[in-house]
ROSEMAR-442033 format. One line per 10 residues: number of its first residue (from 1); their letters; for each residue x, y negated, z of C-alpha. Coordinates in nm, 2 decimals, m for minus. Layout:
! ROSEMAR-442033
NUM> a> X/Y/Z  ...
END
This chain:
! ROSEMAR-442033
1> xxxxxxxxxx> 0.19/6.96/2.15  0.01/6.82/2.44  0.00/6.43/2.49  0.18/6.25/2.74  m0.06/6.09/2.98  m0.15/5.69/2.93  0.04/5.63/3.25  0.33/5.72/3.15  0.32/5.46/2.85  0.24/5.20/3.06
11> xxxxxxxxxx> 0.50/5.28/3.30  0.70/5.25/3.03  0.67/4.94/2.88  0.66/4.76/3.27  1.01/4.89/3.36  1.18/4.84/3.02  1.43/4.52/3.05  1.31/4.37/2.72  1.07/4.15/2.66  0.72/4.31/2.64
21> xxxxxxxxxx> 0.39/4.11/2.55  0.08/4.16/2.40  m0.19/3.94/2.29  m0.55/3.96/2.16  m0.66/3.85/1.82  m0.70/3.50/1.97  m0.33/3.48/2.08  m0.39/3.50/2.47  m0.15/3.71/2.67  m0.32/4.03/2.77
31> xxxxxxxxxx> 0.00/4.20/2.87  0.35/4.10/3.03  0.58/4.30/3.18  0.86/4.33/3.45  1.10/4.24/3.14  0.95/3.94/3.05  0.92/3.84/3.41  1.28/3.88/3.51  1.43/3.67/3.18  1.11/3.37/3.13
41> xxxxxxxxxx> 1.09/3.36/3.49  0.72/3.35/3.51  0.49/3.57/3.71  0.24/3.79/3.54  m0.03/3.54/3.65  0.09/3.24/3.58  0.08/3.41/3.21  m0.18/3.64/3.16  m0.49/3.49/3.00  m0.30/3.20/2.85
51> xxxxxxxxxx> m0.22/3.10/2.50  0.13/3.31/2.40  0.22/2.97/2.23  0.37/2.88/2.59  0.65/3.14/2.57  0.79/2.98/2.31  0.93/2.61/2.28  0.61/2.48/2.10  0.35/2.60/1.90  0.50/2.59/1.58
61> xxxxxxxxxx> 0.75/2.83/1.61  0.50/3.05/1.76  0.28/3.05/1.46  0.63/3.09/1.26  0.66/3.44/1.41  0.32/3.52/1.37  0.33/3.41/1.00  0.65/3.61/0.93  0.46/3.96/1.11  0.15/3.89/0.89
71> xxxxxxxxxx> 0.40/3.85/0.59  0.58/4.16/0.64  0.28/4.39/0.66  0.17/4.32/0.99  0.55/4.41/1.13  0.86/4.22/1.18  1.20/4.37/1.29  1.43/4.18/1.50  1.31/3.85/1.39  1.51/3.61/1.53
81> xxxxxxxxxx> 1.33/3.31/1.74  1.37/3.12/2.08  1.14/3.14/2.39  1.10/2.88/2.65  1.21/3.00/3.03  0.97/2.85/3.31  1.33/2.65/3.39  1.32/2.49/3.06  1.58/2.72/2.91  1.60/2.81/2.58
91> xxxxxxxxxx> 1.61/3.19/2.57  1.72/3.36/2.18  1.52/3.67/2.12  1.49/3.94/1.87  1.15/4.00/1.81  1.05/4.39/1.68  0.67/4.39/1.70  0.35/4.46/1.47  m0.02/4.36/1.45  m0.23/4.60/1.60
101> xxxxxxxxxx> m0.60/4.68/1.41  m0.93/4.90/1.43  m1.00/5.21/1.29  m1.20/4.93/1.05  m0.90/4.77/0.97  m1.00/4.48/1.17  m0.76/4.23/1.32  m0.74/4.31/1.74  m0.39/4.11/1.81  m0.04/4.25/1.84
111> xxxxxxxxxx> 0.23/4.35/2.03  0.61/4.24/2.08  0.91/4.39/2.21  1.18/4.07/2.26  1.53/4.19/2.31  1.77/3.85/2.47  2.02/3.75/2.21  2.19/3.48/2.42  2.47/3.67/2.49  2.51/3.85/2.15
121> xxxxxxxxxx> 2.48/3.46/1.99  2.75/3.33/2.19  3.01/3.69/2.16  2.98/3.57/1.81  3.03/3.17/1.81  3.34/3.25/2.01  3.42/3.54/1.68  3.34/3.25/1.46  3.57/2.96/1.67  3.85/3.25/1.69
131> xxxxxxxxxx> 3.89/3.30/1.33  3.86/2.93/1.28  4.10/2.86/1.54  4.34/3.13/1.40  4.32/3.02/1.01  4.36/2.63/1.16  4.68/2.72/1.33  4.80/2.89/0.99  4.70/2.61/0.75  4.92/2.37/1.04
141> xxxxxxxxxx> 5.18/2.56/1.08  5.30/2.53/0.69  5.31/2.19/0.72  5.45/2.15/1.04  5.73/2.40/0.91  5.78/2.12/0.65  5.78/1.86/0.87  6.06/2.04/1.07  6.27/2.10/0.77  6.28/1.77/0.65
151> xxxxxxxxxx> 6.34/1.62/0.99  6.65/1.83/0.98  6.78/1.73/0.66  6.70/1.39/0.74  6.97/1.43/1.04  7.18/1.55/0.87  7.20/1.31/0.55  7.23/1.02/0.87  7.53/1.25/1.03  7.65/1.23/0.67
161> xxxxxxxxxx> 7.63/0.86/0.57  7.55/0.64/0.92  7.85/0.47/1.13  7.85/0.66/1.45  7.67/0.34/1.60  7.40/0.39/1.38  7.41/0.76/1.44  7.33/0.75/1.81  7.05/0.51/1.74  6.88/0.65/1.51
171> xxxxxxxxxx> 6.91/0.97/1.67  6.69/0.87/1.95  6.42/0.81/1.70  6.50/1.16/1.52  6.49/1.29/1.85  6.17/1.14/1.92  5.94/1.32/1.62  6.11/1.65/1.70  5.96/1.63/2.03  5.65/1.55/1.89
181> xxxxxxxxxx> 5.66/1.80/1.65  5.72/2.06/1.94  5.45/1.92/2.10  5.17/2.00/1.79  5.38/2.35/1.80  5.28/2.41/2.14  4.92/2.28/2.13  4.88/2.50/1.77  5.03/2.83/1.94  4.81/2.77/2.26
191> xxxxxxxxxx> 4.47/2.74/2.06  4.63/3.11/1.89  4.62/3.26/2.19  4.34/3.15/2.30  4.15/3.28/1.99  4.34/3.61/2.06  4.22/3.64/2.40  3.86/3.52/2.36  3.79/3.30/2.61  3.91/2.95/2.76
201> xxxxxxxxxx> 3.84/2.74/2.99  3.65/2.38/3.00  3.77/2.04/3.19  3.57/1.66/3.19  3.74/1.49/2.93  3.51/1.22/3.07  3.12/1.19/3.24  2.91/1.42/3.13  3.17/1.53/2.84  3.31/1.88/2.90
211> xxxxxxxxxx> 3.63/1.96/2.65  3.88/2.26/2.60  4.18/2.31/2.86  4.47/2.43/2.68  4.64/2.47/3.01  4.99/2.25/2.83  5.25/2.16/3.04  5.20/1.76/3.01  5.57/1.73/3.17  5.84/1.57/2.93
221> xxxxxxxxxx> 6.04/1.80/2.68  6.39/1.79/2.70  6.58/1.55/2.46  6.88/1.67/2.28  7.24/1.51/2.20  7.36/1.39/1.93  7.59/1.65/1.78  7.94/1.54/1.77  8.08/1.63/1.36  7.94/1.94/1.14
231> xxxxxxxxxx> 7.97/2.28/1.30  8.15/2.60/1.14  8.00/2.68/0.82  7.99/3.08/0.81  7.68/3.05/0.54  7.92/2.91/0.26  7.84/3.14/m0.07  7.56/3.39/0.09  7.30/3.42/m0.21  6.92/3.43/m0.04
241> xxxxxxxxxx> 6.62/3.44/m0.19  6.31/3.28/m0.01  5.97/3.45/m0.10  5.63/3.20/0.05  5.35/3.14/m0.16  5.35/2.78/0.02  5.55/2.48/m0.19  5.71/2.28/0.08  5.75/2.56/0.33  5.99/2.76/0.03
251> xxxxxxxxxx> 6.14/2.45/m0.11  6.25/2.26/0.23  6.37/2.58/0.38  6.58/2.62/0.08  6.75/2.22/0.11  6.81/2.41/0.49  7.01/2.68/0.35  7.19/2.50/0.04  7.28/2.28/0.32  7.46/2.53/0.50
261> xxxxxxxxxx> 7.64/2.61/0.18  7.40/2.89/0.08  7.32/2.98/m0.30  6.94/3.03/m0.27  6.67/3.11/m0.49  6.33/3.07/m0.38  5.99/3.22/m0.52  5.61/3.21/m0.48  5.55/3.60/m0.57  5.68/3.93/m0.42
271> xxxxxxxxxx> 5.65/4.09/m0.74  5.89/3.84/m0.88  6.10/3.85/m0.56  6.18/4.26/m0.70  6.25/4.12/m1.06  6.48/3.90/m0.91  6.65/4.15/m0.72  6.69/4.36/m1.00  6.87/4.08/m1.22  7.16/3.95/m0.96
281> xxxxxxxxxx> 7.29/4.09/m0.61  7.15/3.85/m0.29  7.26/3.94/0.07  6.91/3.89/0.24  6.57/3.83/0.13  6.37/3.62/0.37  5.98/3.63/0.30  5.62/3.55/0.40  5.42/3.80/0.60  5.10/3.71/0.41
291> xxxxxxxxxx> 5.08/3.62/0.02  4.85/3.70/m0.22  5.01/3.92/m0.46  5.20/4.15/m0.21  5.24/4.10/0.16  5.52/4.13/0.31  5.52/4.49/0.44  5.45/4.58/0.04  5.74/4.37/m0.02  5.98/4.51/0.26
301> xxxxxxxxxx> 5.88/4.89/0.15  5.96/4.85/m0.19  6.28/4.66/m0.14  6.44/4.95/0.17  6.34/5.19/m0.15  6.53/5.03/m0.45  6.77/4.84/m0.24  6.80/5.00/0.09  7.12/4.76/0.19  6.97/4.47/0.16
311> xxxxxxxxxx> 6.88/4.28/0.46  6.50/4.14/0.48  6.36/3.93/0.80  6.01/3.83/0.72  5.83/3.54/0.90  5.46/3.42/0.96  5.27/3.16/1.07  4.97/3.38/1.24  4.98/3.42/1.60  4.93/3.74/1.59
321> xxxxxxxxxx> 4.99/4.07/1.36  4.67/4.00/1.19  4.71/4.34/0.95  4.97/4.51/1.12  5.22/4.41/0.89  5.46/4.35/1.06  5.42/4.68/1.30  5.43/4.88/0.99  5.77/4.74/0.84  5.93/4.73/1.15
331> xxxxxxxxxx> 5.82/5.13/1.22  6.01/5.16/0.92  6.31/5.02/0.97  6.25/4.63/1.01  6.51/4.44/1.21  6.37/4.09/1.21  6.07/3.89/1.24  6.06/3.52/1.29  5.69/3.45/1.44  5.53/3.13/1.46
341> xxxxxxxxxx> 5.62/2.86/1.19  5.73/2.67/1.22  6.14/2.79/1.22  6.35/2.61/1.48  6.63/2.57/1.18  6.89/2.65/1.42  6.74/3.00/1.45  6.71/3.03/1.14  7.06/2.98/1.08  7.14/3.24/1.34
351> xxxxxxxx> 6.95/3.51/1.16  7.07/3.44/0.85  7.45/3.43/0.91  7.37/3.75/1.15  7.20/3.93/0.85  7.39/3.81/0.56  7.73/3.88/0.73  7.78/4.19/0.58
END
């Protein structure tokens, strides 16, 4: 097979868009190419004939890589280091390169090719701040469900035993934490939708400090009225059975339904959610989208094929349909889903009474 010319090597490594240099065996730059030029900034002759050690950020790291070529045979593979631009920038690189030797065996110096990681680096910090964002709003939202619950049941108790002087009052206060709690909704469902969509936007939170824009509506929330006696209990006997692997979420949204005259039962497990069902008759199961023995699909499947009556409405407290859970059940059949923990407890009311009606 005949050879390809020289030229055509060297024409080569001066167009590609990486990062080509080569050095002699006393580490000054013999080659630089049109790569190097257009990401470091600096001309072929402000390079050429100086120490390689300037392309990095200091020496050190420059005798790092070297080190780590000599230690891996006289070759490294995407090593992963940091260049210095002519503006000062820190540039990442991926450094694939080898030593190069004599037909003696004898040191001569080596060549790099230095694919920019910058991009790739920060693609996955924003990976990294999405999942953490996304698991953050989850670990809130249990306990901002609780928070909700009990807020309620604490209105209720003061309905129950305060003058109606006392009511109004401490209704104002009542009214006061709900807003706030809306408010922490808001700001938790934001950041989940901003880890869904991958990017955001950055505002001074003051000189010279940059922070997050959530883009909230700083406006005031609407305050509600005090309600005026109990309304219609249509809940009174309806047997439910709660299914979340979280304590206070299952617990406090059962004092939520035995306060509407419900007979609930509440468990941790799916797989003891179907031995339940198969001891006693319950006219809707309400469960967790994610749990660790059985998700909530699992759960719903299972249920539609031993009990296919039986009303199910499964909520989470992802932002988004993280396993496609929720997709799945509802191509099968799936009526209900409440999204986002935590439950407004009027809505949840709603669904129950227009499950567990028949």
């Amino acid at each position: 097979m005949k050879e390809l010319p020289k030229v055509y090597f060297e024409r080569l490594l001066e167009t590609s868009p990486d990062i080509i240099v080569a050095v002699d065996k006393t580490g000054t730059v013999i080659f630089y190419n049109g790569g190097a030029r257009e990401t470091l900034g600096y001309e072929a002759r402000e390079v050429l004939g100086t120490p390689v050690a300037r392309l990095y950020r200091d020496e050190t790291e420059a005798r790092r890589v070297m080190a780590a070529m000599r230690g891996g045979h006289g070759q490294v593979k995407t090593f992963e280091t940091e260049f210095a631009a002519k503006d000062g920038r820190a540039v990442a690189v991926a450094i694939s390169g080898s030593i190069i030797h004599d037909e003696k065996g004898r040191e001569q110096g080596s060549i790099g090719f230095a694919k920019e990681i910058t991009d790739l680096r920060e693609h996955e910090q924003l990976l990294t701040l999405g999942q953490l964002a996304v698991s953050l709003a989850h670990e809130i939202n249990n306990p901002l469900e609780v928070l909700v619950n009990q807020v309620e049941l604490l209105e209720r108790y003061l309905k129950q035993k305060a003058s109606e002087e006392d009511y109004a009052r401490e209704h104002d206060r009542i009214d006061a934490v709900k807003r706030e709690l809306r408010r922490i909704q808001a700001i938790v469902e934001r950041v989940g939708e901003m880890a869904a969509e991958g990017s955001y936007a950055l505002r001074e939170y003051m000189p010279g400090r940059l922070m997050t824009d959530l883009g909230l509506d700083s406006g005031p929330v609407q305050q509600t009225s005090p309600a005026n006696g109990e309304a219609a209990n249509h809940l009174q006997g309806k047997t439910v059975l709660v299914v979340d692997d979280d304590d206070g979420v299952r617990l406090s949204m059962a004092d939520i339904l035995a306060g509407e005259g419900c007979d609930v039962m509440t468990t941790p497990s799916g797989r003891e959610a179907l031995s339940f069902l198969d001891q006693r008759h319950f006219d809707l199961v309400i469960s967790d989208v994610q749990m660790p023995d059985m998700d909530g699909y699992e759960l719903f499947r299972r249920i539609r094929n031993g009990h296919a009556e039986l009303p199910v409405v499964l909520m989470t407290a992802y932002y988004y349909d993280k396993d496609h859970v929720i997709k799945r059940s509802k191509a099968e059949g799936l009526r209900d889903v409440i999204f986002k923990k935590p439950i407004d407890p009027s809505r949840l009311r709603e669904i129950v009474e227009a499950r567990a009606a028949g």
